[in-house]
Short mmCIF file of the C-alpha atoms (twelve columns), coordinates in Angstrom:
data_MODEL
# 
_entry.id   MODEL 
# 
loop_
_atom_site.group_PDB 
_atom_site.id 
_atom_site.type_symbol 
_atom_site.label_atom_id 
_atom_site.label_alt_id 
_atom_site.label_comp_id 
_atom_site.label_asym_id 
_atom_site.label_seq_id 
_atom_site.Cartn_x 
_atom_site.Cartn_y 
_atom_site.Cartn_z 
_atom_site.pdbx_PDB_model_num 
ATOM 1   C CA . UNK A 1   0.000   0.000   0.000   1 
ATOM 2   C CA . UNK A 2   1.250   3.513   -0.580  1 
ATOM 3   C CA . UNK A 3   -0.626  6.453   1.468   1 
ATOM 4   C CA . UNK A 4   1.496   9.132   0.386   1 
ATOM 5   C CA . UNK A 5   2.206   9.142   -3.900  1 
ATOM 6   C CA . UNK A 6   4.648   11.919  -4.041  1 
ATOM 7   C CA . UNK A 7   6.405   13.600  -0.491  1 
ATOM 8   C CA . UNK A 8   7.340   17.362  -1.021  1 
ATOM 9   C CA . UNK A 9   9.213   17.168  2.729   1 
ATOM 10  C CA . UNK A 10  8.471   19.254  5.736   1 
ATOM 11  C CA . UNK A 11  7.958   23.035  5.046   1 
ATOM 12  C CA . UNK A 12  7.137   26.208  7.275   1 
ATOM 13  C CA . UNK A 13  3.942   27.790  6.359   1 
ATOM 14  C CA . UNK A 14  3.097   31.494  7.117   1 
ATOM 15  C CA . UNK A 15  0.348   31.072  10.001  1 
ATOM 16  C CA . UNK A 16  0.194   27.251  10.141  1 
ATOM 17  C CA . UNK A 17  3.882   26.869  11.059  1 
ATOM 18  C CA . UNK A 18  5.965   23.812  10.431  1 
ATOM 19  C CA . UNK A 19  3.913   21.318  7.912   1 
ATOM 20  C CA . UNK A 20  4.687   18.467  6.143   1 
ATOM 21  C CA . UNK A 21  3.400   18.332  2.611   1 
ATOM 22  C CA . UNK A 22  2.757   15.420  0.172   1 
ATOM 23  C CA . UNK A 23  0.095   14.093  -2.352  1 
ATOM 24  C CA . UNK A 24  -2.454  11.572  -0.312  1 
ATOM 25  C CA . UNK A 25  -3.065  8.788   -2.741  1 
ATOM 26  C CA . UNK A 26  -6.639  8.896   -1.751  1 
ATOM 27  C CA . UNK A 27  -7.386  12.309  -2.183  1 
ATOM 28  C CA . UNK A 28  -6.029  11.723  -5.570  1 
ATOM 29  C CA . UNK A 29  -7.922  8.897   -6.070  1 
ATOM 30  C CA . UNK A 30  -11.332 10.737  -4.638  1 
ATOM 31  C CA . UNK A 31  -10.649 13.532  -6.852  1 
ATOM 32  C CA . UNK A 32  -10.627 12.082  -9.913  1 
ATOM 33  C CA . UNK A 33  -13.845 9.579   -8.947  1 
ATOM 34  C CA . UNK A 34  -15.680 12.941  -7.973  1 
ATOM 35  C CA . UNK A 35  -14.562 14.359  -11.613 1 
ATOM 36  C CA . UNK A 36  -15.715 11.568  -12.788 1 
ATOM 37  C CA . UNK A 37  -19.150 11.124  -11.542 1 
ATOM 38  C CA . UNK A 38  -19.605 14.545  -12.066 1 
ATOM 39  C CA . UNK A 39  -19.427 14.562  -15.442 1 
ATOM 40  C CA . UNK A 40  -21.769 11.417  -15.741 1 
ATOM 41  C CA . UNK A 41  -23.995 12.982  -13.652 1 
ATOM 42  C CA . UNK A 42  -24.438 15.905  -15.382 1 
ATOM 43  C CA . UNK A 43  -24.990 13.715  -19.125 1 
ATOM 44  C CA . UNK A 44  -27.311 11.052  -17.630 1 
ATOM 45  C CA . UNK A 45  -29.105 14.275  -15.822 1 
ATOM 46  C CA . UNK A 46  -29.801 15.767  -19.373 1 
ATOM 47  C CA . UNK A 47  -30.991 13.028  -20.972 1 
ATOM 48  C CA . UNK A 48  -33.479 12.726  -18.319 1 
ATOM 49  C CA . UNK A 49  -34.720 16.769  -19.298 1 
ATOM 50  C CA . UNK A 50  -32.828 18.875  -16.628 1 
ATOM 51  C CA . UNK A 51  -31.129 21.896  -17.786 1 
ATOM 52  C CA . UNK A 52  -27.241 21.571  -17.718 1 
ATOM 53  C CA . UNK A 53  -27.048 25.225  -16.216 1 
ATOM 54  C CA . UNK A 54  -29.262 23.852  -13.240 1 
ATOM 55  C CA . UNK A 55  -27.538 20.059  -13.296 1 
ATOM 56  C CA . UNK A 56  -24.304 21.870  -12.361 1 
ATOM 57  C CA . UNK A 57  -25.130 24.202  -9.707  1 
ATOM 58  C CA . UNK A 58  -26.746 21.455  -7.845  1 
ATOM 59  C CA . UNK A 59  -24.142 18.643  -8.406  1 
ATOM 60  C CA . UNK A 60  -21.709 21.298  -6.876  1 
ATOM 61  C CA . UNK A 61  -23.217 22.091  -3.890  1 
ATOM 62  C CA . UNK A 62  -24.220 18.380  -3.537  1 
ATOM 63  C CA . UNK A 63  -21.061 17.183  -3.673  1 
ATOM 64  C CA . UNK A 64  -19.812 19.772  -0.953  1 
ATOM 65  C CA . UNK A 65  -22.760 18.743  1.526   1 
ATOM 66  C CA . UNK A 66  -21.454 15.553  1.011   1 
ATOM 67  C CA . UNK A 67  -17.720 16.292  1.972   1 
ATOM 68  C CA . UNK A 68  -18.764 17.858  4.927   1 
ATOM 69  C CA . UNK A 69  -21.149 15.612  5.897   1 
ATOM 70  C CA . UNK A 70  -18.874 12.564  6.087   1 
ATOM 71  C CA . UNK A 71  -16.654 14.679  8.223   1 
ATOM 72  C CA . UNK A 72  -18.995 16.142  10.362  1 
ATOM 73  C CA . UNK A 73  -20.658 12.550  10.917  1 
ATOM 74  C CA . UNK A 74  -17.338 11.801  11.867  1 
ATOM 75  C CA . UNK A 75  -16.548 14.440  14.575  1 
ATOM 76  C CA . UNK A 76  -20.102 13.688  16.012  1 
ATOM 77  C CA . UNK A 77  -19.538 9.918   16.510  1 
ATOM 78  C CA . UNK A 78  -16.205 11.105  18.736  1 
ATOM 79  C CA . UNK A 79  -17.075 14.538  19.783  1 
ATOM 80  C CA . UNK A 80  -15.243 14.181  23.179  1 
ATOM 81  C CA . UNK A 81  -11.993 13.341  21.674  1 
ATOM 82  C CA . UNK A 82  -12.241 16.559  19.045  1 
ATOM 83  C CA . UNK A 83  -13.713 18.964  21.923  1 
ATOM 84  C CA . UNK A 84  -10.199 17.988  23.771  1 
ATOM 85  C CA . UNK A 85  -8.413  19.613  21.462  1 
ATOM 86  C CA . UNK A 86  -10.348 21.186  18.681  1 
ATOM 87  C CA . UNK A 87  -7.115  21.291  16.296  1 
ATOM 88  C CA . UNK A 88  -7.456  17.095  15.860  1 
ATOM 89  C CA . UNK A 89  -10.626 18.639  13.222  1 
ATOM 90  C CA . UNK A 90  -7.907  19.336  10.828  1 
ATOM 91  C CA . UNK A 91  -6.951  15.636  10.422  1 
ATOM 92  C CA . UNK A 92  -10.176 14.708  9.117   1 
ATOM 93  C CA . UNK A 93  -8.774  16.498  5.938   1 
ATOM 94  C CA . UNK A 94  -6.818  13.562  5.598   1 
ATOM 95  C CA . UNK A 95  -9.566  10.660  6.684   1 
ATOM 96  C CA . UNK A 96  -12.833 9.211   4.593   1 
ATOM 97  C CA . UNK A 97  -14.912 10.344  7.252   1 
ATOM 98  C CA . UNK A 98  -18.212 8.474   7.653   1 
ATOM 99  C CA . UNK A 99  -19.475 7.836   3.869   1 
ATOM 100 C CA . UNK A 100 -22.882 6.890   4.844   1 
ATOM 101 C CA . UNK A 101 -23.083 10.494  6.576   1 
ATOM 102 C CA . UNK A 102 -21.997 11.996  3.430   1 
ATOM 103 C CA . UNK A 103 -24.552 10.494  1.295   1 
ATOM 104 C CA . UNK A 104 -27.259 11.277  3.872   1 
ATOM 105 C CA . UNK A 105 -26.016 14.857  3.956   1 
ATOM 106 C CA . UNK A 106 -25.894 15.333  -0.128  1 
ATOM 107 C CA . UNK A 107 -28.933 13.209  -0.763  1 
ATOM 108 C CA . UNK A 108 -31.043 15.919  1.902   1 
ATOM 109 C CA . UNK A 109 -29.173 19.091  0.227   1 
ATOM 110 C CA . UNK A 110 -30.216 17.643  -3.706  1 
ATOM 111 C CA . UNK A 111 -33.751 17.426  -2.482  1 
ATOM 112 C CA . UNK A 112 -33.900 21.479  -0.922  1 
ATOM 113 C CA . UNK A 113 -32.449 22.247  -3.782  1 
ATOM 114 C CA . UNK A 114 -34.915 20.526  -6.186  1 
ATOM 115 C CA . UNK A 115 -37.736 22.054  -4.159  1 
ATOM 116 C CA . UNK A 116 -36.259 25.465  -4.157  1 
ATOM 117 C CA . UNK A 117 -35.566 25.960  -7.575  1 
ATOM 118 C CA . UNK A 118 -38.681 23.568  -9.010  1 
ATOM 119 C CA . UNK A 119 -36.826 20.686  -10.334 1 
ATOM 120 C CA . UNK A 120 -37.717 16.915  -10.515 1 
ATOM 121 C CA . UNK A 121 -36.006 16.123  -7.563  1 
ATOM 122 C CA . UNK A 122 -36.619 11.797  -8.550  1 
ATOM 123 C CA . UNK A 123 -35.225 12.889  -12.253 1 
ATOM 124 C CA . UNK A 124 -31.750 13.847  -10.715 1 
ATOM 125 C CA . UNK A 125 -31.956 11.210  -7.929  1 
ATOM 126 C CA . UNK A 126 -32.035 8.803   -10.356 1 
ATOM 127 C CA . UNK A 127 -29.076 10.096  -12.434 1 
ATOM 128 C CA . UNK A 128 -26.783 10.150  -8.804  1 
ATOM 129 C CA . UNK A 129 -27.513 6.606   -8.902  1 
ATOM 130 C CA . UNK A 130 -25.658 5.386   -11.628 1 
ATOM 131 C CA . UNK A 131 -22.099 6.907   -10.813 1 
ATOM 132 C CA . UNK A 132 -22.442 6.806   -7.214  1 
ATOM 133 C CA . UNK A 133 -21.736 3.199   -6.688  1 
ATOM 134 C CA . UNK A 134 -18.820 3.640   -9.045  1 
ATOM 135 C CA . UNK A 135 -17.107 6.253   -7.438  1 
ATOM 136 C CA . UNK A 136 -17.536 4.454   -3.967  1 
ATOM 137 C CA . UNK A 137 -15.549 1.387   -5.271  1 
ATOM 138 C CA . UNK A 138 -12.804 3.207   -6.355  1 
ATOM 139 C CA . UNK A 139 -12.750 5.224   -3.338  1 
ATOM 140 C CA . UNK A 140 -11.824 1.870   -1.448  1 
ATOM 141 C CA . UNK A 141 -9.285  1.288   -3.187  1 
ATOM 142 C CA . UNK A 142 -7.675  5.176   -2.285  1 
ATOM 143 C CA . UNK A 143 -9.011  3.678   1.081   1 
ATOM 144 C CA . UNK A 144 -6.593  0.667   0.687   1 
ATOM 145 C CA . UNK A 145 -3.886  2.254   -0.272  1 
ATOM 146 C CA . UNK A 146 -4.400  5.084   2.402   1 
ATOM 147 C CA . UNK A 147 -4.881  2.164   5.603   1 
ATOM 148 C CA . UNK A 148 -7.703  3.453   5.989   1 
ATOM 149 C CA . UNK A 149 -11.604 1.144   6.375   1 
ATOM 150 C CA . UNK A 150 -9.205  -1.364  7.306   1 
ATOM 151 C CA . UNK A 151 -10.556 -4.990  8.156   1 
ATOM 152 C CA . UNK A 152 -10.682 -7.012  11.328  1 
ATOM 153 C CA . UNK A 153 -7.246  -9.152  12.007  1 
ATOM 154 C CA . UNK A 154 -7.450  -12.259 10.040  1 
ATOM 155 C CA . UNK A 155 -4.425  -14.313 11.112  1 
ATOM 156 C CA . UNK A 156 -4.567  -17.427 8.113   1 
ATOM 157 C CA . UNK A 157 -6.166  -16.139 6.196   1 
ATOM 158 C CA . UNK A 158 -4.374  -16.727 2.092   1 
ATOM 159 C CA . UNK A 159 -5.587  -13.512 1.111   1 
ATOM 160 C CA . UNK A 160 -4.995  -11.195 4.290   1 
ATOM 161 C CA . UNK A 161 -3.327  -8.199  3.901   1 
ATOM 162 C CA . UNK A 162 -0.232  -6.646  5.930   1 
ATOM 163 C CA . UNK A 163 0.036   -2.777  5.977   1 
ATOM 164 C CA . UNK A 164 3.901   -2.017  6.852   1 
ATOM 165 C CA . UNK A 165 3.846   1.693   6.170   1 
ATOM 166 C CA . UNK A 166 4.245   3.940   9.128   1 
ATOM 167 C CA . UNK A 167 1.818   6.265   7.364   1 
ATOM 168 C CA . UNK A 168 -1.289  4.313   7.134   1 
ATOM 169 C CA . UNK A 169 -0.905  4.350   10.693  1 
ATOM 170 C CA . UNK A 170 -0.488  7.823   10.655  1 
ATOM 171 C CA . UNK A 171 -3.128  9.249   8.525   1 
ATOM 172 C CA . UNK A 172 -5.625  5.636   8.028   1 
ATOM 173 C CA . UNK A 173 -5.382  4.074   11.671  1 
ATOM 174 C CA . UNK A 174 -4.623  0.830   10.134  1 
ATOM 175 C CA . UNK A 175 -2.282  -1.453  12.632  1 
ATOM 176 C CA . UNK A 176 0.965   -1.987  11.100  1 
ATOM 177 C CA . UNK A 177 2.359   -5.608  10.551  1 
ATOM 178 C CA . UNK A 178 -0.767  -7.564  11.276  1 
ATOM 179 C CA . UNK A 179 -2.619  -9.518  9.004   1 
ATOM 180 C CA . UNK A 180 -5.865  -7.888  7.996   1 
ATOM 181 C CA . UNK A 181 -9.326  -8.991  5.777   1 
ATOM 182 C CA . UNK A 182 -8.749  -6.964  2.489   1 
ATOM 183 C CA . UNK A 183 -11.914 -5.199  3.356   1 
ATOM 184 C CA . UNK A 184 -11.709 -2.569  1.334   1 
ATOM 185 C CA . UNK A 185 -11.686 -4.778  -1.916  1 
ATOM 186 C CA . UNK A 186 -14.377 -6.628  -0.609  1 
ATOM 187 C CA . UNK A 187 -16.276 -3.239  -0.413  1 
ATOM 188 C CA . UNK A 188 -14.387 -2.474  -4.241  1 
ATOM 189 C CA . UNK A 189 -16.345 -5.385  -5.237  1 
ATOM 190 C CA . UNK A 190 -19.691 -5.380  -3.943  1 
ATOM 191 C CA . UNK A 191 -20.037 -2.072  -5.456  1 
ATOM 192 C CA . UNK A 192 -19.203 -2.924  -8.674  1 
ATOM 193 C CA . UNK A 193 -21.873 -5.235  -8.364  1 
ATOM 194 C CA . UNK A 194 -24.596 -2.832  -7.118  1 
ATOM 195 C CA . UNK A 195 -23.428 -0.718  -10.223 1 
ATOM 196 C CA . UNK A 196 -24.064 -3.348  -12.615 1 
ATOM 197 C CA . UNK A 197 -27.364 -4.191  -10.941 1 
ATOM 198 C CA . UNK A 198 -28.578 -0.334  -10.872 1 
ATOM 199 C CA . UNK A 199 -27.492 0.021   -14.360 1 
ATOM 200 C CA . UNK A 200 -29.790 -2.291  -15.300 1 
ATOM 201 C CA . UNK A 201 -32.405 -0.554  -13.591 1 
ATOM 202 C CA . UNK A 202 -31.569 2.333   -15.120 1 
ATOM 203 C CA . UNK A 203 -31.921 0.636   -19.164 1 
ATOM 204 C CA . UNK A 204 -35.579 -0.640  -17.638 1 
ATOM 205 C CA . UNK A 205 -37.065 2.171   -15.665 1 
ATOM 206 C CA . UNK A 206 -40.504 2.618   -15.177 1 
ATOM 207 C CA . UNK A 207 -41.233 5.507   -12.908 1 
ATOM 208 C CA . UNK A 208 -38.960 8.569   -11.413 1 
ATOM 209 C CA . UNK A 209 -37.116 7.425   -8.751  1 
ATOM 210 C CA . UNK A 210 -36.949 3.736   -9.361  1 
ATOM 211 C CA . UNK A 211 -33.045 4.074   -9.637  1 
ATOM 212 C CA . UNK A 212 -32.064 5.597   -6.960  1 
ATOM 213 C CA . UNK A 213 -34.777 3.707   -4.577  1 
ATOM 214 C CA . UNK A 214 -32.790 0.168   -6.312  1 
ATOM 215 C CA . UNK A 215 -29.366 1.954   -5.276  1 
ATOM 216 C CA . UNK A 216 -30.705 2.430   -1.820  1 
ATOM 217 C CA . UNK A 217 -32.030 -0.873  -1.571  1 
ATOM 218 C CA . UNK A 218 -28.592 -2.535  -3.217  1 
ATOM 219 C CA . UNK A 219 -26.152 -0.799  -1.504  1 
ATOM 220 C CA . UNK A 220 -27.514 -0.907  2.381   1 
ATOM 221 C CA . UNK A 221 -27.577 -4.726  2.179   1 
ATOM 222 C CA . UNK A 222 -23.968 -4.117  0.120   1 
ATOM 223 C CA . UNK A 223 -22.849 -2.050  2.528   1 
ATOM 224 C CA . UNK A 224 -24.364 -4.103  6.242   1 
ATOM 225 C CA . UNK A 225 -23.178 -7.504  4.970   1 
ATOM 226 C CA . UNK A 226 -19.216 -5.900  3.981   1 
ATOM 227 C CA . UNK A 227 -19.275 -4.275  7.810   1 
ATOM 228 C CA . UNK A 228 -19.192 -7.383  9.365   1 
ATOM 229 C CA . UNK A 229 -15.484 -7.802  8.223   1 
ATOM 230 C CA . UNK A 230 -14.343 -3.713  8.873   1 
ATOM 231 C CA . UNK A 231 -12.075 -3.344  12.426  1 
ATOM 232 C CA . UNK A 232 -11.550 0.051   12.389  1 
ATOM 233 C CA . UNK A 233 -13.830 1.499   15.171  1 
ATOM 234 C CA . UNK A 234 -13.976 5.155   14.157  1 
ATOM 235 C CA . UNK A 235 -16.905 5.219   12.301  1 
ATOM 236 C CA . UNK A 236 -18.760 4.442   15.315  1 
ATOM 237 C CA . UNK A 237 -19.849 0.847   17.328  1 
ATOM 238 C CA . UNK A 238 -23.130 0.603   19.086  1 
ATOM 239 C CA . UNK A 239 -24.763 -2.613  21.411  1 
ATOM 240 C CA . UNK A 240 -20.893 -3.662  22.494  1 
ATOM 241 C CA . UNK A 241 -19.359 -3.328  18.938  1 
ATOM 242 C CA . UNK A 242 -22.231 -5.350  17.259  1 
ATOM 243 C CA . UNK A 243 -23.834 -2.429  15.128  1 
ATOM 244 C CA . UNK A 244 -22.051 0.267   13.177  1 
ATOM 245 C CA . UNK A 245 -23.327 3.601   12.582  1 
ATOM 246 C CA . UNK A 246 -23.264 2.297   8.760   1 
ATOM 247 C CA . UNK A 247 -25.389 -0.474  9.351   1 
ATOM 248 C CA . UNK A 248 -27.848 1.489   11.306  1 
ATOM 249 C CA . UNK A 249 -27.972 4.108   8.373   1 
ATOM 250 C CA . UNK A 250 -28.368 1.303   5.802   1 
ATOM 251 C CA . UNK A 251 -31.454 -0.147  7.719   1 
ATOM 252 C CA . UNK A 252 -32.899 3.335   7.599   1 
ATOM 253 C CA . UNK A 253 -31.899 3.771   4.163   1 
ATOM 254 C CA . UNK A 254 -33.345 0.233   3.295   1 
ATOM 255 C CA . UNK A 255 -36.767 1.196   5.345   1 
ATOM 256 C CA . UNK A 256 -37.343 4.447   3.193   1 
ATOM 257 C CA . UNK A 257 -36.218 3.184   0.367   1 
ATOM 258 C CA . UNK A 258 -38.631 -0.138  0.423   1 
ATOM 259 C CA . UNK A 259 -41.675 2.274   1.156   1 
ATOM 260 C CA . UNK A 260 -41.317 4.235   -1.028  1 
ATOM 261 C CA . UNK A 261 -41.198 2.190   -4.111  1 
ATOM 262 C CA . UNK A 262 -44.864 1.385   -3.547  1 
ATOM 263 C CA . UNK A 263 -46.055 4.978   -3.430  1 
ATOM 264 C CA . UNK A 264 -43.613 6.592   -6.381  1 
ATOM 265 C CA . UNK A 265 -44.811 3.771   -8.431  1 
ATOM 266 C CA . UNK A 266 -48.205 4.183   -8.259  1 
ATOM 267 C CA . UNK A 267 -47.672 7.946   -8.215  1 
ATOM 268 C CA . UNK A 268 -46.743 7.177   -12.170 1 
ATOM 269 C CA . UNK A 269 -48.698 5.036   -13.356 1 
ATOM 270 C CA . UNK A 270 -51.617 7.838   -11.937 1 
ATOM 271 C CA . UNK A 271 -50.177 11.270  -13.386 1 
ATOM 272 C CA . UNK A 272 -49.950 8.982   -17.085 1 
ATOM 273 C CA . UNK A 273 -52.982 7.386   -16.858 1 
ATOM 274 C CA . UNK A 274 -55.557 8.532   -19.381 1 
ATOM 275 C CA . UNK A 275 -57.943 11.218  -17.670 1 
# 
């Protein structure tokens, strides 16, 4: 694994003193996912009769919401440890925060802004759909190579992984020189697979909304089922370490999604049945 691609040294910065610069591979790797989805977002939300001028302005403020949302779940789940020493914020920069948090946080800003500006809020949902899953795989792998998600020990196991690097310890948290589940490709492939799966929905879609509810569906039982192997206990343990704030937003996410197919279906088939 490599956390750090290139290392510019340790500099002194005018207000934030001595600092020690370098390109994260995962904030590579989550830049050029977010570029990426961006720009898929934006086609598949034309094609499905949004204006691009509108597409943009709310992809960039949705994609923001989510940034800060991951961290902010993050600081929440630990608030004692950051109010000890507010200046531990900062290292979040470097961390994946809580993704679940982050979609929570741009799925609720998409929909104000929908409403606010009259847009078909179920129209864009369903073109997030289609790259999010995408962009979350290959964020595990910045994940892997940063130490960070890391999995529970897994002494034996033929396809553990060892992280030897001083900085995924630094920046990821991951334990150095123990074998660990390869949890992060096990997340790299389960959302391929919800990817393939919702863009199939997408090719077959009957009523707004049917995308994203699949990608809800998809991805919480993805994303409960892959937490079973994580060991990193940042993102937050409830019941003695046998829930994680992930799972319990993917059985919300799950709930909503599976009652609302009901109603959004039969909300089409009314508005184009013949009056």
């Amino acid at each position: 694994m490599r956390p750090i691609l290139v290392d510019f040294g340790t500099w002194r910065l005018p207000l934030f003193g001595e600092q020690h610069l370098f390109l994260a591979s995962y904030g590579l790797i989550f830049a050029l996912t977010a570029l990426a989805g961006w720009i898929v977002f934006i086609r598949l939300a034309r094609l499905n009769g949004i204006p691009q001028q509108e597409v943009e302005t709310v992809a960039f403020w949705t994609l923001i919401a989510a940034l800060v949302g991951s961290k902010l779940t993050l600081v929440l789940l630990d608030l004692r440890y950051y109010l000890e020493d507010p200046a531990r914020i900062f290292g979040t920069l470097r961390s994946a925060g809580v993704l679940m948090g982050g979609v929570a946080a741009g799925f609720a800003v998409m929909a104000f802004l929908a409403l606010r500006r009259g847009l078909p809020f179920w129209k864009m949902a369903d073109a997030v759909a289609v790259p999010l899953p995408v962009g979350q795989a290959f964020g595990r792998i910045g994940c892997l190579m940063a130490g960070c998600c890391y999995g529970r020990p897994a002494p034996g196991l033929p396809w553990a992984i060892t992280f030897t690097d001083p900085a995924a310890s630094e920046n990821g948290g991951a334990p150095l020189n123990v074998p660990l589940h390869p949890v992060q490709i096990y997340h790299f492939g389960a959302d391929l697979l919800v990817f393939a799966l919702v863009a199939i929905v997408w090719r077959r879609r009957r009523f707004d909304g049917q995308v994203m509810l699949a990608y809800l569906i998809l991805y919480s039982i993805d994303r409960a089922i892959v937490e079973v192997w994580r060991g990193d206990v940042v993102r937050g343990l409830f019941f003695g370490g046998w829930v994680s704030t992930s799972q319990i937003f993917s059985a919300i996410g799950l709930a909503a999604a599976v009652a609302l197919w009901p109603y959004l279906s039969h909300r089409q088939i009314e508005a184009t049945a013949p009056g």
